[in-house]
Backbone as CSV, one residue per row, in Angstrom:
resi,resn,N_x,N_y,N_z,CA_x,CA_y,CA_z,C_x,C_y,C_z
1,UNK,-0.135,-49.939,-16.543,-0.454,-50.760,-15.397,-0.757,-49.846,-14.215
2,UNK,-2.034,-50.167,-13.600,-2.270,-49.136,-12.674,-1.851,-49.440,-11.438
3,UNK,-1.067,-49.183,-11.171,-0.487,-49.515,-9.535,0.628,-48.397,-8.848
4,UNK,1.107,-48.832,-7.174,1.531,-47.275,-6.739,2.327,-47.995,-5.753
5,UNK,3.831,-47.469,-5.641,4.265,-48.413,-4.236,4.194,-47.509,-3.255
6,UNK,3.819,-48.135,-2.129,3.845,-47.885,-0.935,4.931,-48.947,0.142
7,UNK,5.282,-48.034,1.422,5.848,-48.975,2.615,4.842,-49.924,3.276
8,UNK,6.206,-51.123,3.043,4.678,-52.281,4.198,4.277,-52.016,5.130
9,UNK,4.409,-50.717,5.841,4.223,-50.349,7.011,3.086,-49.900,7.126
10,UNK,2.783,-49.079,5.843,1.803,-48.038,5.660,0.059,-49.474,5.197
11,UNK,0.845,-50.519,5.018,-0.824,-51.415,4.603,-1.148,-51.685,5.578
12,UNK,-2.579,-52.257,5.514,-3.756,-52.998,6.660,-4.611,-53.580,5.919
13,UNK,-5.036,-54.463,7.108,-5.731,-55.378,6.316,-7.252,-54.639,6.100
14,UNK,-7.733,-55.650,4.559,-8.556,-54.709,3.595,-8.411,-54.151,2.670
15,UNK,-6.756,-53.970,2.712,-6.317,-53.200,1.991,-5.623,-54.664,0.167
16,UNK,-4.994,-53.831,-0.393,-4.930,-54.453,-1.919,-2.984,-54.553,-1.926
17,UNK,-2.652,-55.239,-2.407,-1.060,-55.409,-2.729,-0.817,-56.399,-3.516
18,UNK,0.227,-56.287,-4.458,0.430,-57.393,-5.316,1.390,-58.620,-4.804
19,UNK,1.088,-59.632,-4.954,1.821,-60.582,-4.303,1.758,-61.896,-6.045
20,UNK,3.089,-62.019,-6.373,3.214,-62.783,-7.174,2.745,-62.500,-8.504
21,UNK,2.825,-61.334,-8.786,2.348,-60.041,-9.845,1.036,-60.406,-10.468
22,UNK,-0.278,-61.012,-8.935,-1.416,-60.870,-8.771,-1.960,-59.918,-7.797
23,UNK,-3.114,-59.170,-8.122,-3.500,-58.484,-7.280,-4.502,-59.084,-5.581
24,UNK,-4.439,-58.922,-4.533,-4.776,-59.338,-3.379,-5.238,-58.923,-2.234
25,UNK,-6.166,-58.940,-2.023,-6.763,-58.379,-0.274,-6.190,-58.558,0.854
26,UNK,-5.899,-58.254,1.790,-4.987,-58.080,2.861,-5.911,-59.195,3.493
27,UNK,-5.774,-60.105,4.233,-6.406,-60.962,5.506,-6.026,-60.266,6.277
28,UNK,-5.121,-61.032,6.839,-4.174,-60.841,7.959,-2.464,-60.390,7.660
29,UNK,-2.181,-59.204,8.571,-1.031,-57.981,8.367,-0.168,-58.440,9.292
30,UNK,0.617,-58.934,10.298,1.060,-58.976,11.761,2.641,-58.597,11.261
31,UNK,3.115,-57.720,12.363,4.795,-57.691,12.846,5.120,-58.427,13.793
32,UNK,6.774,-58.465,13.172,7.966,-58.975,14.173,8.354,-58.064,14.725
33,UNK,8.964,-57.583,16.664,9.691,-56.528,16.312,11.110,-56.836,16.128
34,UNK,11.903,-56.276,15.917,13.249,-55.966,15.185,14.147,-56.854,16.651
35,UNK,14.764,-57.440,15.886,15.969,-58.430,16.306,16.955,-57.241,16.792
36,UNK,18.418,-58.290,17.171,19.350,-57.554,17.623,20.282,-56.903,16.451
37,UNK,19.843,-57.828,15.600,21.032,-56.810,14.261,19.757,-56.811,12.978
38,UNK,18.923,-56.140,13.050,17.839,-56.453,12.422,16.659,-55.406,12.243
39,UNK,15.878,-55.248,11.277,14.864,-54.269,11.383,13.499,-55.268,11.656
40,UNK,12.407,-54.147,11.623,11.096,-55.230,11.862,10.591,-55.983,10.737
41,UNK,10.037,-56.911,11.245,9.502,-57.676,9.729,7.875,-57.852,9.704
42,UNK,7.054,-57.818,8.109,5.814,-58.196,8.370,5.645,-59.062,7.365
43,UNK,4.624,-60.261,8.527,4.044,-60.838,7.254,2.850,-60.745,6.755
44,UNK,2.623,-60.621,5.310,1.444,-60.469,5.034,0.219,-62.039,4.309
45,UNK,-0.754,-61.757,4.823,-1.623,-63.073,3.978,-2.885,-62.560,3.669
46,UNK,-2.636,-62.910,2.100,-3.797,-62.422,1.288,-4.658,-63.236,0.292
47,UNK,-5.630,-63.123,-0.495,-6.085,-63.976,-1.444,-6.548,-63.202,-2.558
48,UNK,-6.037,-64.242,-3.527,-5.983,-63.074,-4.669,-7.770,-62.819,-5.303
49,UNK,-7.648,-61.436,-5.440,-8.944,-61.010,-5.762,-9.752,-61.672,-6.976
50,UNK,-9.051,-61.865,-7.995,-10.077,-62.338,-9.328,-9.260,-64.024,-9.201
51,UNK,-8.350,-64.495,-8.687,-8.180,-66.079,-8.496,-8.757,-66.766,-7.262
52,UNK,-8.891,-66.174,-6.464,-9.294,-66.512,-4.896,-7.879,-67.699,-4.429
53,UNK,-7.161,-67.602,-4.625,-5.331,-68.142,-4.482,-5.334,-67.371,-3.576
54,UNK,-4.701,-68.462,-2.531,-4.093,-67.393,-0.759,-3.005,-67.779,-1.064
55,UNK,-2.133,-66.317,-0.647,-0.744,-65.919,-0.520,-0.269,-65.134,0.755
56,UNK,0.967,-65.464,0.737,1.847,-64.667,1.720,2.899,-64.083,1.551
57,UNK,3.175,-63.367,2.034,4.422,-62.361,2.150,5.280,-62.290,3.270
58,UNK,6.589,-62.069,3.121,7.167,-61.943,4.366,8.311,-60.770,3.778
59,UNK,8.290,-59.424,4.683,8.740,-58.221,4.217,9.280,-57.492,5.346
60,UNK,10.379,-57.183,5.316,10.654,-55.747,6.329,9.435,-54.763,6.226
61,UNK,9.386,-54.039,6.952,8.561,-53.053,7.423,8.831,-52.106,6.443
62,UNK,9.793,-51.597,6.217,10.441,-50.490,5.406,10.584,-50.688,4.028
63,UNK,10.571,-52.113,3.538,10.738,-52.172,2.075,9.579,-51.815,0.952
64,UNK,9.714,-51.342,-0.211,8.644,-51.090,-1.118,7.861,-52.338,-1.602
65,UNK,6.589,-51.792,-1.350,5.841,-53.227,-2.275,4.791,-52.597,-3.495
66,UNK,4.521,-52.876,-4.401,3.456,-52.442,-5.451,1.914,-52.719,-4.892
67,UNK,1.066,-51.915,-5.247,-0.446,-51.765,-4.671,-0.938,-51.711,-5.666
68,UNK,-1.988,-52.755,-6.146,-2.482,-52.390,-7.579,-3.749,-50.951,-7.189
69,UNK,-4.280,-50.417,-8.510,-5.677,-49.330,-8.132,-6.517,-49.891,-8.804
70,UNK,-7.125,-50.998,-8.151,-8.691,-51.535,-8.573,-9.951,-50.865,-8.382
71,UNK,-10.220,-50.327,-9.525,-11.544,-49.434,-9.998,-12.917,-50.497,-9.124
72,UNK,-13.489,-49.577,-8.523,-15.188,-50.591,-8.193,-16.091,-49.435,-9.181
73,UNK,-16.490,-50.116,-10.226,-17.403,-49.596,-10.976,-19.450,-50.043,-10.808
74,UNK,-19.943,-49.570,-11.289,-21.188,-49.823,-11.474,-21.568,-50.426,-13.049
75,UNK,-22.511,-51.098,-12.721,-23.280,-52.144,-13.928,-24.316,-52.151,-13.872
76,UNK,-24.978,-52.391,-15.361,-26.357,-53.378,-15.451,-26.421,-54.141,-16.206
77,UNK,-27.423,-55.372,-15.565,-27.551,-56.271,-16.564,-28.101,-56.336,-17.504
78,UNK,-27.542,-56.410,-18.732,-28.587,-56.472,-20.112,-29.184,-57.953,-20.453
79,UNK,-28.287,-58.954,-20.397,-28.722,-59.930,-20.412,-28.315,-61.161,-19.460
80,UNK,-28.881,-62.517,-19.318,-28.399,-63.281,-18.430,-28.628,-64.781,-19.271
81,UNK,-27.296,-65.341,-19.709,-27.323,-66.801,-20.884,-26.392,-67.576,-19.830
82,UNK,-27.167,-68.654,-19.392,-26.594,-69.530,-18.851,-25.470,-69.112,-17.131
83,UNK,-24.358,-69.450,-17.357,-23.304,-68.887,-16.495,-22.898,-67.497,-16.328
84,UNK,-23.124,-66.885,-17.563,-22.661,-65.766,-18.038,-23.482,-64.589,-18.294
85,UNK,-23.427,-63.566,-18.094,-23.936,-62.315,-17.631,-23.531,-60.910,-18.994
86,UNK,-24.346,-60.611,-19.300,-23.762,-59.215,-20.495,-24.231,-58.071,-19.573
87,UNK,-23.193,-57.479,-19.468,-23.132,-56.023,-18.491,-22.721,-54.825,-19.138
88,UNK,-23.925,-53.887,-18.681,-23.040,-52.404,-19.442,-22.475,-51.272,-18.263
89,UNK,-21.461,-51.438,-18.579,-20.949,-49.939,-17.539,-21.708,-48.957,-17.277
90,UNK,-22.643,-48.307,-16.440,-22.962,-47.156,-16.376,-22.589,-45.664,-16.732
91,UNK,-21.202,-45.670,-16.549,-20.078,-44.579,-16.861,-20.064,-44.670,-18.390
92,UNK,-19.761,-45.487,-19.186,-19.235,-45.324,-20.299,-20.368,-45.951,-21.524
93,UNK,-20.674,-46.792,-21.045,-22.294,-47.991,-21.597,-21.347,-48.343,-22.458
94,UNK,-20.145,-48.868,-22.105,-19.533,-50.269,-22.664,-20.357,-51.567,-22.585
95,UNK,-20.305,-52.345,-23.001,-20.988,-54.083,-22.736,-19.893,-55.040,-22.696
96,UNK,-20.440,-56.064,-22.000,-19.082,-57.047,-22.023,-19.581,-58.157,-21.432
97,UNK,-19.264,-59.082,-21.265,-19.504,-60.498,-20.706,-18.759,-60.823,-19.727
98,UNK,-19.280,-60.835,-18.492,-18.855,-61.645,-17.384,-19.190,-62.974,-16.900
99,UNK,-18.039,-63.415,-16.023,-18.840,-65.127,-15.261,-20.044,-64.896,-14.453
100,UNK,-20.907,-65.449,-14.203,-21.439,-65.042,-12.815,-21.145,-66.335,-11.634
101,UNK,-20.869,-65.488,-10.589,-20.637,-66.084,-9.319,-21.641,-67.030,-9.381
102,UNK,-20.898,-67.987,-8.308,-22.327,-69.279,-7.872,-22.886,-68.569,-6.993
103,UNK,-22.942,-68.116,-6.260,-23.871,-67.217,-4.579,-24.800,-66.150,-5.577
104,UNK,-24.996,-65.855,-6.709,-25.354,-64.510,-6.927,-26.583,-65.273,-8.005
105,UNK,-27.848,-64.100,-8.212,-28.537,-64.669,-8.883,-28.941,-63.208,-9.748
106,UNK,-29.376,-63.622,-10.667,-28.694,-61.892,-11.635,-29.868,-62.337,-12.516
107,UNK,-30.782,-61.182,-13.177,-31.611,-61.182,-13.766,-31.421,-59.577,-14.652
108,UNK,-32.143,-59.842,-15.608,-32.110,-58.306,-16.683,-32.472,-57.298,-16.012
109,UNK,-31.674,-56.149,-16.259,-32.150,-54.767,-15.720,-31.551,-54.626,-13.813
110,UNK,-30.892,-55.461,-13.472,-30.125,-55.411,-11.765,-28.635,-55.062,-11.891
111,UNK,-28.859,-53.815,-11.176,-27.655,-53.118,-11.079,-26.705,-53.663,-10.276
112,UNK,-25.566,-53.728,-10.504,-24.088,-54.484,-9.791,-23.195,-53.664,-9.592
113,UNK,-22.340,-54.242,-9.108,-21.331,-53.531,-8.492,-19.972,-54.413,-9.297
114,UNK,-18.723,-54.122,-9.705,-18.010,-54.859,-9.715,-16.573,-53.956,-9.914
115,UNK,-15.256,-54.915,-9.970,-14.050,-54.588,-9.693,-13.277,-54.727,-11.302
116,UNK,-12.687,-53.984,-11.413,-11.522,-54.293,-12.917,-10.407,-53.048,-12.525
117,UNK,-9.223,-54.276,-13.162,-7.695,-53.892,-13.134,-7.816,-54.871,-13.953
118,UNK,-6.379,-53.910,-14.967,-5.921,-54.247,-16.046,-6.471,-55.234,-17.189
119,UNK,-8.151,-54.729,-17.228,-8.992,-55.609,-18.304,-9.411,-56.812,-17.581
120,UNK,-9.497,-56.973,-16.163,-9.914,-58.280,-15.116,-11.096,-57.462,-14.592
121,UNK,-12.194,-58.187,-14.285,-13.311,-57.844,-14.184,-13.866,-59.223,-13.298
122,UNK,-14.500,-58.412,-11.981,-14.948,-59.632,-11.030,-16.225,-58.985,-10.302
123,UNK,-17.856,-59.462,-10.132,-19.004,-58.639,-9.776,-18.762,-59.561,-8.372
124,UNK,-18.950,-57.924,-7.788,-18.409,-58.102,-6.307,-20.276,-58.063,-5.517
């Protein structure tokens, strides 16, 4: 599993963290500062990258959280059937079948961009 903990202190938004042992984009990061018997707190709100599910967090500043390492790879299209898209890695000229987005319009031979962790695959 590719992932790395870091302090909540150390994220921003943009940034990737697992929330609900899904991976997620930072929205919005904001602190509390620290009470009278108390450290600081942050909350975080994110949406998960390959579910599009918004989540939140609420964390001390100081505590560990897991960061997944989502690869952005390169693609092309070999073929285009219906919804679905056959893509070969550039790096490796694996093939594989992806969804295709509704916003995106994908034809043979157009190079992409897309994201995979842990065998999840989303053309960004």
């Amino acid at each position: 599993m590719p992932r790395e903990q870091k302090q909540v202190r150390e994220l921003q938004e943009g940034s990737y963290v697992m929330m609900e042992e899904s991976p997620c984009k930072i929205n919005a990061y904001s602190t509390a500062k620290p009470g009278k018997h108390g450290s600081a707190k942050a909350r975080i709100e994110g949406k998960g990258v390959f579910d599009s599910k918004k989540r939140s967090l609420s964390q001390p500043v100081d505590a560990k959280v897991w960061v997944p390492i989502i690869e952005r790879k390169q693609g092309q299209v070999v073929s285009v059937t219906g919804s679905d898209a056959q893509i070969m890695d550039l790096s490796t000229y694996e093939t594989f079948t992806m969804r295709i987005p509704e916003d995106e319009d994908l034809s043979p031979e157009d190079e992409i961009e897309y994201l995979e962790y842990e065998g999840q695959r989303k053309i960004v």
